[in-house]
Backbone as CSV, one residue per row, in Angstrom:
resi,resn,N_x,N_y,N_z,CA_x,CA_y,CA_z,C_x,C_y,C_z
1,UNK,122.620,-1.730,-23.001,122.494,-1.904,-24.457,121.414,-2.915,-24.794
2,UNK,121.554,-4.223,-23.991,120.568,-4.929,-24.300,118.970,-4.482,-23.892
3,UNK,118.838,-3.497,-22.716,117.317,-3.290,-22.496,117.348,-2.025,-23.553
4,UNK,117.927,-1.422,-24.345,118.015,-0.305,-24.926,117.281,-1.543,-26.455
5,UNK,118.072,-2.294,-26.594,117.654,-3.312,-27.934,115.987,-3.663,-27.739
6,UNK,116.068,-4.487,-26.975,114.510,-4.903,-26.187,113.435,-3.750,-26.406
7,UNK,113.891,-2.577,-25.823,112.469,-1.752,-25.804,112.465,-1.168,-27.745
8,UNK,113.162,-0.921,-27.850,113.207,-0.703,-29.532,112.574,-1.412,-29.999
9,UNK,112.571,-2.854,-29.936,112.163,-3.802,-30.806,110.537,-4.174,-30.065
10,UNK,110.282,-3.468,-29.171,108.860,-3.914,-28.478,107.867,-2.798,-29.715
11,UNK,106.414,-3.380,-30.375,105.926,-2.945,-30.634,105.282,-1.197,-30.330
12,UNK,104.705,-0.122,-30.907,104.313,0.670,-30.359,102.985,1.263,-30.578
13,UNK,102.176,1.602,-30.149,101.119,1.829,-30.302,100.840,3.629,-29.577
14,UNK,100.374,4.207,-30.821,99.691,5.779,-30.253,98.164,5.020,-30.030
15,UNK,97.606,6.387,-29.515,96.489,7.002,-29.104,95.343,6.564,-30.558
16,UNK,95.716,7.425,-32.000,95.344,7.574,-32.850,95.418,6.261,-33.303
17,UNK,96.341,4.990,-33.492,96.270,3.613,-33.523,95.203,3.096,-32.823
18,UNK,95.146,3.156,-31.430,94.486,2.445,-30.928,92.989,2.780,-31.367
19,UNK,92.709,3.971,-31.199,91.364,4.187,-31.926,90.718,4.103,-33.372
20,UNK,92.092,3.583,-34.438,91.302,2.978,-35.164,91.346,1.932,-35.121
21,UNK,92.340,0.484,-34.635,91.872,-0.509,-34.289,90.243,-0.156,-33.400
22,UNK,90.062,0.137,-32.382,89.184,-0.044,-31.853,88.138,0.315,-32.458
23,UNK,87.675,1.113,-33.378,86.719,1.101,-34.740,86.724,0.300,-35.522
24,UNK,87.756,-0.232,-35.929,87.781,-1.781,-37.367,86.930,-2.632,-36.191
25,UNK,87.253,-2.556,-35.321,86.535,-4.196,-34.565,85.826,-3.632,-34.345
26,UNK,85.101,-2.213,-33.854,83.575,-2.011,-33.854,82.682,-2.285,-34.830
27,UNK,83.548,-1.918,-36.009,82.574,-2.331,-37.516,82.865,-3.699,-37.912
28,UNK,83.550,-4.146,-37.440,83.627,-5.806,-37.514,82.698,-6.168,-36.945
29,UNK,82.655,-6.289,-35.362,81.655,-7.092,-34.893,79.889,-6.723,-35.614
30,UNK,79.911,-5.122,-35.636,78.829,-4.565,-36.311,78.154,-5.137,-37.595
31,UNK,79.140,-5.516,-38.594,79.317,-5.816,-39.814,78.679,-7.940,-39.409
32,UNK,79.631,-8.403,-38.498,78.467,-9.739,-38.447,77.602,-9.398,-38.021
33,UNK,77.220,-8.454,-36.879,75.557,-9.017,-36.350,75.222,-8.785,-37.073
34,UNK,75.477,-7.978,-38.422,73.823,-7.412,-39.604,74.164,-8.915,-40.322
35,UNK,75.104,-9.893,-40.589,75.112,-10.929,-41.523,74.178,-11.666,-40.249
36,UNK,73.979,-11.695,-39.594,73.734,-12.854,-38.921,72.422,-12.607,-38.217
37,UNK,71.565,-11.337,-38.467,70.550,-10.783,-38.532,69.635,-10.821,-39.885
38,UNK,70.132,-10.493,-40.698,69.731,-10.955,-42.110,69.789,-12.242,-42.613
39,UNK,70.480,-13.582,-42.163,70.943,-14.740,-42.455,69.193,-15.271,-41.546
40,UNK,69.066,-14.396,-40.022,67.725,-14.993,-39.523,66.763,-14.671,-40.096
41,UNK,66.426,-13.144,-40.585,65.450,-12.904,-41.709,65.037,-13.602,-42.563
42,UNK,65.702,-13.683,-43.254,65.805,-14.965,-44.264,65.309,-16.222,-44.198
43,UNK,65.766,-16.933,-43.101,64.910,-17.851,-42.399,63.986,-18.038,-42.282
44,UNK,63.473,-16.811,-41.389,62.179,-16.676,-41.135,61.315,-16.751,-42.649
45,UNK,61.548,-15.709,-43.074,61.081,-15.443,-44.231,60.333,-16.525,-44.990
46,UNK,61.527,-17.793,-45.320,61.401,-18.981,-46.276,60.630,-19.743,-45.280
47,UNK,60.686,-19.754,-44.014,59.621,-20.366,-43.077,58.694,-19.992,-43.605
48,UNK,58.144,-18.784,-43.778,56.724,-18.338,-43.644,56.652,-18.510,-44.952
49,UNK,57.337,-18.748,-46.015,56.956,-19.117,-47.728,56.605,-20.222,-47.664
50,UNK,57.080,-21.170,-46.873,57.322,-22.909,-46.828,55.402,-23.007,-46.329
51,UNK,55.112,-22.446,-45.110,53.753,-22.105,-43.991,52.895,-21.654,-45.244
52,UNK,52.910,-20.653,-46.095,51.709,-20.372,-46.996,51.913,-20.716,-48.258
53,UNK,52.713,-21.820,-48.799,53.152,-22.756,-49.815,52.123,-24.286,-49.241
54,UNK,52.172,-24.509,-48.461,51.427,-25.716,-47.804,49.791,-25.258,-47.600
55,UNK,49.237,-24.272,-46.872,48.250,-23.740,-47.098,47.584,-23.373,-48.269
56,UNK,48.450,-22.781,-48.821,47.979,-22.871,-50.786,47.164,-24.254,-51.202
57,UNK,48.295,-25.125,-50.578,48.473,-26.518,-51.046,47.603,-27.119,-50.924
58,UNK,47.022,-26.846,-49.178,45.831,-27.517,-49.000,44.522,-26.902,-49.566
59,UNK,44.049,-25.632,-49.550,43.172,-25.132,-49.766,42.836,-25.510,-51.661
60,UNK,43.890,-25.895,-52.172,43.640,-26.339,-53.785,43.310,-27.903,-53.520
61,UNK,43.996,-28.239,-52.796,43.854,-30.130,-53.036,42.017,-30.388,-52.078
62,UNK,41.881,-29.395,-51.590,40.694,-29.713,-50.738,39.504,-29.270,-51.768
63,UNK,39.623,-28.216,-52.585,38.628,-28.148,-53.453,39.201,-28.579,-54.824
64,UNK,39.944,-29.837,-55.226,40.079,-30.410,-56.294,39.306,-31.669,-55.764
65,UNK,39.235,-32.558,-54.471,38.373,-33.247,-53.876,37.173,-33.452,-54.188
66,UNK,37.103,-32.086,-53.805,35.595,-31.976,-53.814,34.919,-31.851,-55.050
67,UNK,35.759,-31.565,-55.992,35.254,-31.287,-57.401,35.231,-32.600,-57.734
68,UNK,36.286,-33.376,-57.444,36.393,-34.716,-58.101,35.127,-35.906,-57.456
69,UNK,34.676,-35.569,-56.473,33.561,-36.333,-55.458,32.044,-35.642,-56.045
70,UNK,31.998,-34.533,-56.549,30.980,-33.876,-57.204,31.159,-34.629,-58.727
71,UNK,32.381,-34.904,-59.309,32.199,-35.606,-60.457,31.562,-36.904,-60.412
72,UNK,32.109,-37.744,-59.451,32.191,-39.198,-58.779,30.529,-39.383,-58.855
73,UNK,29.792,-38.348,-58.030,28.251,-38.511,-57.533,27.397,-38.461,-59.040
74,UNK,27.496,-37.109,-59.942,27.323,-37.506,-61.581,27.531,-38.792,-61.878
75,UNK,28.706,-39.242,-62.044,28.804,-40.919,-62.571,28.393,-42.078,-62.358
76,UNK,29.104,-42.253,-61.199,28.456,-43.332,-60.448,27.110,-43.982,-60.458
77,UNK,26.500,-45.147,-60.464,25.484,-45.703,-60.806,24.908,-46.578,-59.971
78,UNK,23.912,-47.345,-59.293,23.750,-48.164,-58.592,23.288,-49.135,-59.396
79,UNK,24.405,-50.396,-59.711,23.978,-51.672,-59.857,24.265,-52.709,-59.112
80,UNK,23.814,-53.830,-59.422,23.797,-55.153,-58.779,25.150,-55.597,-58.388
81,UNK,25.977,-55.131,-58.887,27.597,-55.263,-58.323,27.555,-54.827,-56.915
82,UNK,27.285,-53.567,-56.624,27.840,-52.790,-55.587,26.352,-53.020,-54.361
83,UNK,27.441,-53.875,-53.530,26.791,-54.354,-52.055,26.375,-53.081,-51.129
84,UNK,25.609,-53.033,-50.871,25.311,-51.549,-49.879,25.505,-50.503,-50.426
85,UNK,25.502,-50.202,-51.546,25.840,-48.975,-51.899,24.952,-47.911,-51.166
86,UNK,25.684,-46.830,-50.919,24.935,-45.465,-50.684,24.208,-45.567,-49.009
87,UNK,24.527,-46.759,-48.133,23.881,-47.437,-47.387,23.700,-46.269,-46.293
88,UNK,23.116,-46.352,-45.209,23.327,-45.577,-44.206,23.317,-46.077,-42.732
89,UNK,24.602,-45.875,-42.162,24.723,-46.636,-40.779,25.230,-45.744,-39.833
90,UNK,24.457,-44.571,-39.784,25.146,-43.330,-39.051,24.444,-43.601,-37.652
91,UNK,25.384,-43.386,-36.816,25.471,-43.494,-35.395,24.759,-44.627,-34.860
92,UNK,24.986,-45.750,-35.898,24.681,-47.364,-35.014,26.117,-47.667,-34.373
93,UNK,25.352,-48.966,-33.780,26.218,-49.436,-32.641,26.602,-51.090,-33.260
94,UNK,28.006,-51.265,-33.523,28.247,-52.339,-34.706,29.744,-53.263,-34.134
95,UNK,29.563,-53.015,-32.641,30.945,-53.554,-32.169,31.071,-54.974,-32.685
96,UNK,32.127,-55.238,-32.581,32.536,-56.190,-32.797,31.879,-57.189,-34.336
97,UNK,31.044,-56.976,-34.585,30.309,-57.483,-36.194,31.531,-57.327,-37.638
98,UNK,30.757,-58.375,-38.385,31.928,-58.522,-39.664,30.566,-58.326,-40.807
99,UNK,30.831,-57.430,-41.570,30.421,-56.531,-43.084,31.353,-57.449,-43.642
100,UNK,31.288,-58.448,-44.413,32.127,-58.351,-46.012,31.539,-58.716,-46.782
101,UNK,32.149,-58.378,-48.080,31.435,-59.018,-49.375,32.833,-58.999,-50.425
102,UNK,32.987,-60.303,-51.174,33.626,-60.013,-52.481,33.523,-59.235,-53.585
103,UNK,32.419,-58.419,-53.677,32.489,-57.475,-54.648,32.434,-55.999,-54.597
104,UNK,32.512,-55.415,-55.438,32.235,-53.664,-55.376,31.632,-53.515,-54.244
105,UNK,31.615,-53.323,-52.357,30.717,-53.077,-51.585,31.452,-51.517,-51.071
106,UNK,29.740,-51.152,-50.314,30.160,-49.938,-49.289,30.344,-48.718,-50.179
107,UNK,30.437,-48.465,-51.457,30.940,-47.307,-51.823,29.446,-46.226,-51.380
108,UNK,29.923,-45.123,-51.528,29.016,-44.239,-50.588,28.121,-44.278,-49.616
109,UNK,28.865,-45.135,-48.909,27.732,-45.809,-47.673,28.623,-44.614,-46.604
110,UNK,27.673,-44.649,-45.355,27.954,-43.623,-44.604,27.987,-44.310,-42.943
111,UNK,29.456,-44.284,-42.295,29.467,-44.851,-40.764,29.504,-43.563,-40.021
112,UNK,29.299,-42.479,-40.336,29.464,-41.455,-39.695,29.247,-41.481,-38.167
113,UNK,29.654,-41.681,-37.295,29.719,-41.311,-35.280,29.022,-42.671,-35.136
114,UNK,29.348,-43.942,-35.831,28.912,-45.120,-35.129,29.825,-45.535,-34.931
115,UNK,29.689,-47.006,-33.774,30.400,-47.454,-33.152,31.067,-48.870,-33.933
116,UNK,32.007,-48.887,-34.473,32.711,-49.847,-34.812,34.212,-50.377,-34.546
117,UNK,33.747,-50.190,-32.682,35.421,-50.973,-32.362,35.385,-52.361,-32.669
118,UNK,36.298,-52.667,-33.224,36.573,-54.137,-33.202,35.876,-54.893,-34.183
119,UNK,35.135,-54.171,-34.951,34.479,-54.466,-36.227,35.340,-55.352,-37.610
120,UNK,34.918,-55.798,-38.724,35.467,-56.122,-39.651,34.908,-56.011,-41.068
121,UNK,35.247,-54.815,-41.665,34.540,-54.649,-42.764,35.588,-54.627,-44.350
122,UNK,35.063,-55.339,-44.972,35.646,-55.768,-46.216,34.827,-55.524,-47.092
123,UNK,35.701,-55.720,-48.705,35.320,-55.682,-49.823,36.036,-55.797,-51.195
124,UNK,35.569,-55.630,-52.045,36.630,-56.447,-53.277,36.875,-54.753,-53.853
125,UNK,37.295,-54.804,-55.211,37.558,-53.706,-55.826,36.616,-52.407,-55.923
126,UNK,37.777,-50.925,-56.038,36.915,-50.505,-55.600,35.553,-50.021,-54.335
127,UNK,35.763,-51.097,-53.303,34.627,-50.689,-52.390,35.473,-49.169,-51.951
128,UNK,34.291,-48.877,-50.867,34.639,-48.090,-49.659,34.577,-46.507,-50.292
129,UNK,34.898,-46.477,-51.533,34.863,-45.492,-52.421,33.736,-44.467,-51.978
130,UNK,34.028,-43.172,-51.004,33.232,-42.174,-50.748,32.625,-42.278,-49.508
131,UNK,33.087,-43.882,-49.135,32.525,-43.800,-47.723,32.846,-42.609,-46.897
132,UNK,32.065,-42.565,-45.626,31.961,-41.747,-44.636,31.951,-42.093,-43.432
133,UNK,33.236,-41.703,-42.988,33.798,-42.442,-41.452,33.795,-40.949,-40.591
134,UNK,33.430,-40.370,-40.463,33.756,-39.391,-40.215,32.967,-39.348,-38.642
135,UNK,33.596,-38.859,-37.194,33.533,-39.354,-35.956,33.190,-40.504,-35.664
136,UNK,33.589,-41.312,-36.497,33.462,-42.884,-36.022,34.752,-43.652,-35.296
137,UNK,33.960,-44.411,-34.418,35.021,-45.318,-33.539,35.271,-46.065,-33.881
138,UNK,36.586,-46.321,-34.320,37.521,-47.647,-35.498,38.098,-48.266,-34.160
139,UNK,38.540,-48.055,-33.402,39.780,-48.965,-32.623,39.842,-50.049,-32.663
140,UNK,40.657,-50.697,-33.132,41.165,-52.473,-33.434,40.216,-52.695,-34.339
141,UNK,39.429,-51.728,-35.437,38.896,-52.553,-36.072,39.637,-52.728,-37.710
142,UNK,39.000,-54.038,-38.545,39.946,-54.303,-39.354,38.790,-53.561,-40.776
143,UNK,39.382,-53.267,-41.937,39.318,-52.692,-42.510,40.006,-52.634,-44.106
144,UNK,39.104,-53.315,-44.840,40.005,-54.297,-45.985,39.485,-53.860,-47.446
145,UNK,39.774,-53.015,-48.428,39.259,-53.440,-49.780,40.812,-53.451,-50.474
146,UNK,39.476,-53.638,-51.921,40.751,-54.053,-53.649,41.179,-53.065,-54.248
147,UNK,41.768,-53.340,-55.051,41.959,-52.301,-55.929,41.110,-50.749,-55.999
148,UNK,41.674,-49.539,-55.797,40.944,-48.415,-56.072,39.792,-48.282,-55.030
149,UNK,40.205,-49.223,-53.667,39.455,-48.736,-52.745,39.657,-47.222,-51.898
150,UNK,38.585,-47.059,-51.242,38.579,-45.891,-50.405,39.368,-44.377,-50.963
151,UNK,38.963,-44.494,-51.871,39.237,-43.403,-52.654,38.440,-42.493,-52.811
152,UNK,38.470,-40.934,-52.060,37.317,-40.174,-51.994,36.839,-40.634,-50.989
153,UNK,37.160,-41.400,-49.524,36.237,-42.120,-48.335,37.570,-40.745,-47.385
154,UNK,35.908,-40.432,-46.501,36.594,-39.569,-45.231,36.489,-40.035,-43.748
155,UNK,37.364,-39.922,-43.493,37.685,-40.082,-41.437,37.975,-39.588,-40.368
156,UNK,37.343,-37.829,-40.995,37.409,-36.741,-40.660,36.973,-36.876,-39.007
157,UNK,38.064,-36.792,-37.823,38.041,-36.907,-36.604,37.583,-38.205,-35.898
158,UNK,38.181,-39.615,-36.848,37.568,-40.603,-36.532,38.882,-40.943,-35.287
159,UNK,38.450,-42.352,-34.714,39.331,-42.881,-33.917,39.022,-44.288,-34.541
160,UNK,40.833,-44.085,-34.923,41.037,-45.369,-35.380,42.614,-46.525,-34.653
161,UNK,42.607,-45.930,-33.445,43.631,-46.148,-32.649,43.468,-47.848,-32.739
162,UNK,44.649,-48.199,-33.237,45.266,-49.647,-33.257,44.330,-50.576,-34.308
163,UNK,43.557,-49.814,-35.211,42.988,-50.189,-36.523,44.268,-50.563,-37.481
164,UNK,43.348,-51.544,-38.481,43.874,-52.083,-39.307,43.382,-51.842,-40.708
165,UNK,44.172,-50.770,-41.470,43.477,-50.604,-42.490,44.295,-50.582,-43.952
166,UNK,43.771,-51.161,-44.592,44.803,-51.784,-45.998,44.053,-51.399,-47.351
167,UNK,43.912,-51.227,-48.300,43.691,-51.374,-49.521,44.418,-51.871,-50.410
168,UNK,44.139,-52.119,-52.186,44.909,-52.225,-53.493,45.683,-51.126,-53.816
169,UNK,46.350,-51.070,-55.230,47.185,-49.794,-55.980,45.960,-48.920,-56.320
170,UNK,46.324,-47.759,-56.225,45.759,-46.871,-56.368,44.518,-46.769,-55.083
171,UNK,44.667,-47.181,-54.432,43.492,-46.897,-53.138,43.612,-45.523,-52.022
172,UNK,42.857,-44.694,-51.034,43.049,-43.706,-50.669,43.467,-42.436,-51.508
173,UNK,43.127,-42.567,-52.450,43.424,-41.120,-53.104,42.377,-40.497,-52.750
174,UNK,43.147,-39.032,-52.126,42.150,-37.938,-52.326,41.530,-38.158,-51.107
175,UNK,41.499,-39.174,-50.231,41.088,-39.646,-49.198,41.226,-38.533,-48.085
176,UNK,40.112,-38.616,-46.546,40.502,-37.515,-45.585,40.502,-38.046,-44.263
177,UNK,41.928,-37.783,-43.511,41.838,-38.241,-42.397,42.303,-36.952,-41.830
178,UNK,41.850,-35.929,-41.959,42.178,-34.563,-41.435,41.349,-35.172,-39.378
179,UNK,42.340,-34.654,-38.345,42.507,-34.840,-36.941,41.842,-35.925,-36.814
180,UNK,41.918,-37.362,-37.324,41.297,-38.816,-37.337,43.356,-38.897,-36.116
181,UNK,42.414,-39.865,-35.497,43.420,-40.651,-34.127,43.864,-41.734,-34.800
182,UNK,45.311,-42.009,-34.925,45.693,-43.594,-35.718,46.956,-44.125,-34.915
183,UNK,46.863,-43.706,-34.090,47.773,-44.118,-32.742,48.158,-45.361,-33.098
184,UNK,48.800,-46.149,-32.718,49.112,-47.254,-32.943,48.330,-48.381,-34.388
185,UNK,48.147,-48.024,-35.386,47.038,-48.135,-36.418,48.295,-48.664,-37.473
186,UNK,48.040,-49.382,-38.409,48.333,-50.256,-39.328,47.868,-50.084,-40.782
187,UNK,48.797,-48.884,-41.156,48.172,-48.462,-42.832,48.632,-49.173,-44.213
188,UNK,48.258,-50.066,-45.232,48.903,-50.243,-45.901,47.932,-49.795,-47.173
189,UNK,48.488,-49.507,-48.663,47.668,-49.090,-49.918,48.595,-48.086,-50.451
190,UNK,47.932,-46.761,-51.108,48.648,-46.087,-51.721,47.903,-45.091,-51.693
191,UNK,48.197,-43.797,-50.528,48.283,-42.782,-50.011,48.503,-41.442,-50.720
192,UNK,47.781,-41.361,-51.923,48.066,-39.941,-52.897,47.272,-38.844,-52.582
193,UNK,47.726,-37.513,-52.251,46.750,-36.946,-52.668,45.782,-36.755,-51.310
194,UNK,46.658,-37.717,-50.015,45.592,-37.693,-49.269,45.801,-36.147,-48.353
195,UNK,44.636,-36.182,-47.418,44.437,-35.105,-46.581,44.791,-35.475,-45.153
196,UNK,46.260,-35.471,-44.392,46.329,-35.733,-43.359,46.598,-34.892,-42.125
197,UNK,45.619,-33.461,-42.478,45.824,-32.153,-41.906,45.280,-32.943,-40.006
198,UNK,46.548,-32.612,-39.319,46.109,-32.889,-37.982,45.976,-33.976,-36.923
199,UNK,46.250,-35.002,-38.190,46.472,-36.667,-37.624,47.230,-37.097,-36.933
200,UNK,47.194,-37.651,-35.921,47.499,-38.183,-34.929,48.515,-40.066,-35.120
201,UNK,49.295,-40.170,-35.617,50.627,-41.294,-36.091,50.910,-41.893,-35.417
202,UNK,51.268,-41.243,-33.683,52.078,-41.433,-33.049,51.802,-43.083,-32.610
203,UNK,52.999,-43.907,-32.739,52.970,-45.450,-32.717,52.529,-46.218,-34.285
204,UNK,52.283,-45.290,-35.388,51.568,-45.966,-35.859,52.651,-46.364,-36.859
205,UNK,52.152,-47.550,-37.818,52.902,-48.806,-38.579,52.759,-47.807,-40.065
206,UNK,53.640,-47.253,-40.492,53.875,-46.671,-41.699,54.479,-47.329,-42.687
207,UNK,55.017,-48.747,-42.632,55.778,-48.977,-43.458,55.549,-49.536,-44.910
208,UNK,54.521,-49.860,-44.975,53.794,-50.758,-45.706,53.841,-49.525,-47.663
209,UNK,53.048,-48.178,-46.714,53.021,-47.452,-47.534,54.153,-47.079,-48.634
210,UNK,53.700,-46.567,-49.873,55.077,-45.821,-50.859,55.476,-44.348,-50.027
211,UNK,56.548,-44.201,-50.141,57.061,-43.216,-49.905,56.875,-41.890,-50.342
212,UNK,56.652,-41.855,-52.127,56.718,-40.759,-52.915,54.532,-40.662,-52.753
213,UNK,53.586,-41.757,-52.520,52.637,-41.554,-52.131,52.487,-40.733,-50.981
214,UNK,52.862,-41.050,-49.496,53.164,-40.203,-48.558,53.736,-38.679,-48.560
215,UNK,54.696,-38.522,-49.460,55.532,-37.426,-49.494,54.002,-36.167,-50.561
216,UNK,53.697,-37.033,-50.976,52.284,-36.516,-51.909,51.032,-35.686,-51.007
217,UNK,50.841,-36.053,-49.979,49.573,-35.886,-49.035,49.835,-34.648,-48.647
218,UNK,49.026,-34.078,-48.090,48.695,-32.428,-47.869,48.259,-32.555,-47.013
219,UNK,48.273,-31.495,-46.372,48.013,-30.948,-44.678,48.035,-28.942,-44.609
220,UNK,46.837,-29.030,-43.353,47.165,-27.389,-42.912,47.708,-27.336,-41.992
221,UNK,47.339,-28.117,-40.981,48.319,-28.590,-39.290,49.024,-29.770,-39.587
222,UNK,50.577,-29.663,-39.350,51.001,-30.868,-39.310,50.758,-32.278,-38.855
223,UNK,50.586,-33.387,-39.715,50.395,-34.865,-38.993,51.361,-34.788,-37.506
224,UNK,51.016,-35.724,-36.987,51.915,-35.534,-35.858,52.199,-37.138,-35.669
225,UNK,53.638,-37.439,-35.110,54.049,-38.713,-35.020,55.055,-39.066,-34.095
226,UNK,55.555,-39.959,-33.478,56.289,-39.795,-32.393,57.909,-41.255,-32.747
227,UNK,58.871,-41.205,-31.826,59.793,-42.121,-31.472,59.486,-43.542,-32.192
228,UNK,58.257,-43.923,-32.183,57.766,-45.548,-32.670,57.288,-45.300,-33.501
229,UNK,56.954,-44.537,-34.812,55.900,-44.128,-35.745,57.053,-45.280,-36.694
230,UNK,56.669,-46.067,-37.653,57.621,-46.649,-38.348,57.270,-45.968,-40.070
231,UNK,58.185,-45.237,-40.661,57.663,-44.558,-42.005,58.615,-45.710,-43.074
232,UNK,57.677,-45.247,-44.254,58.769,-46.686,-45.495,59.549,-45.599,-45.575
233,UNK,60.911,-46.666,-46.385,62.233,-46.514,-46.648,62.231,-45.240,-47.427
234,UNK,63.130,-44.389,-47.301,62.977,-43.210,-47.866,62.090,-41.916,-47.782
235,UNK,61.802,-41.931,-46.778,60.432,-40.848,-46.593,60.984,-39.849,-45.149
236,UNK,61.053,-38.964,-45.172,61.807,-38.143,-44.201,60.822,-36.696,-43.805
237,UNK,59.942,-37.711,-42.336,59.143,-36.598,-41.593,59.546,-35.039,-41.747
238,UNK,60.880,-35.051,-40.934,61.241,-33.692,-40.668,61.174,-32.917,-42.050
239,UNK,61.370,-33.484,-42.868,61.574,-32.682,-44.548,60.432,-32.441,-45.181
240,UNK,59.419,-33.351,-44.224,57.843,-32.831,-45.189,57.047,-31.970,-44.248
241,UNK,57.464,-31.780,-42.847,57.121,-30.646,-42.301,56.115,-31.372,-41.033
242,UNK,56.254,-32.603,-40.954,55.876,-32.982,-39.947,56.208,-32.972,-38.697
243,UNK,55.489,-33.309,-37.388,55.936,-32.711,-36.121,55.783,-34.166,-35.271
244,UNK,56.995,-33.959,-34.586,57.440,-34.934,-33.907,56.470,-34.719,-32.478
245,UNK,56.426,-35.372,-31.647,55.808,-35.193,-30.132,55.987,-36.068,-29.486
246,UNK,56.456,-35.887,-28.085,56.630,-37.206,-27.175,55.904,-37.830,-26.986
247,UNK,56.372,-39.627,-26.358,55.322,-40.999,-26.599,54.972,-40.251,-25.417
């Protein structure tokens, strides 16, 4: 009686049961991989919106630059204020030497592929404005203006590894350090607008800078920065699309 109770009460399963369970869970499992196939689509997708949202980005901010440096050259004037203006020091050899002046100096002066490790070049408001650093050797050198300096100044593939470079409010706008080396380098000013397609961070002293200035700058290849890169308070590499790389 009791194994007569027992098997009664044991569940039962046909043929025709089992095969539609075994279809619900075919279209079950079926039914996630398409969520979880489409969930990667998607992904991808907003990746590649995010990839030609930034390219947009740069290709407008690079010819608003240039429009604005084509305005700059119209305006601009050479008077007795501005020390060296327009100067030209392309591919001299300037190690270790100190450039300063207290007033308006350097604006469209040109260091293009000279040698200025360990150099010291200064200036009051305004300098540096349009300079041209562009394959020049900065390493450890120092690097100082005022207010509304280096604004419109490029450093297009310079090396500026363990440089020291500072400005006033409003300084580096519009500025280009597209694949410039700043390895261990020391930035302080206000970073709008700039071009840091390809730059090289890694070690370098970020803190000085604004945050919402930084978060501002444009790129086609990500800056790149590593473990020691120090960024100011509030500013979050991974979220602006920057790329990490080992020391």
């Amino acid at each position: 009686m009791n194994t007569l109770y027992k098997l009664a009460g044991r569940p039962r399963f046909t043929i025709t049961s089992l095969l539609v369970l075994t279809l619900f869970v075919a279209l079950l499992l079926g039914w996630r991989r398409s969520v979880e196939e489409a969930r990667r689509q998607m992904t991808e997708r907003e990746m590649h919106i995010a990839q030609q949202n930034r390219a947009l980005q740069f290709a407008n901010e690079e010819v608003r630059r240039a429009r604005d440096q084509v305005d700059n050259l119209r305006t601009v004037h050479r008077d007795a204020s501005r020390v060296m203006y327009g100067s030209q020091f392309e591919g001299v050899t300037l190690v270790g030497a100190t450039l300063a002046s207290p007033e308006n100096a350097f604006q469209r002066t040109s260091f293009a592929g000279s040698d200025l490790r360990r150099a010291t070049l200064q200036g009051g408001v305004s300098s540096f404005q349009l300079a041209n650093f562009d394959g020049a050797k900065l390493e450890g050198a120092i690097l100082r203006g005022g207010d509304a300096s280096f604004q419109g100044a490029t450093f297009v593939g310079a090396d500026l590894a363990g440089a020291d470079v500072a400005g006033g409010p409003i300084s580096f706008a519009m500025a280009s350090l597209e694949n410039a080396n700043l390895t261990r380098a020391k930035l302080a000013g206000s970073f709008q607008n700039a071009n840091l397609s390809g730059a090289n961070f890694a070690g370098a002293d970020l803190s000085a800078l604004n945050a919402g200035d930084l978060a501002s700058c444009y790129f086609r290849d990500p800056p790149r920065y590593d473990d020691r890169t120090k960024f100011p308070a509030g500013f979050d590499p991974v979220g602006q699309g920057w790329r990490l790389v080992a020391e």
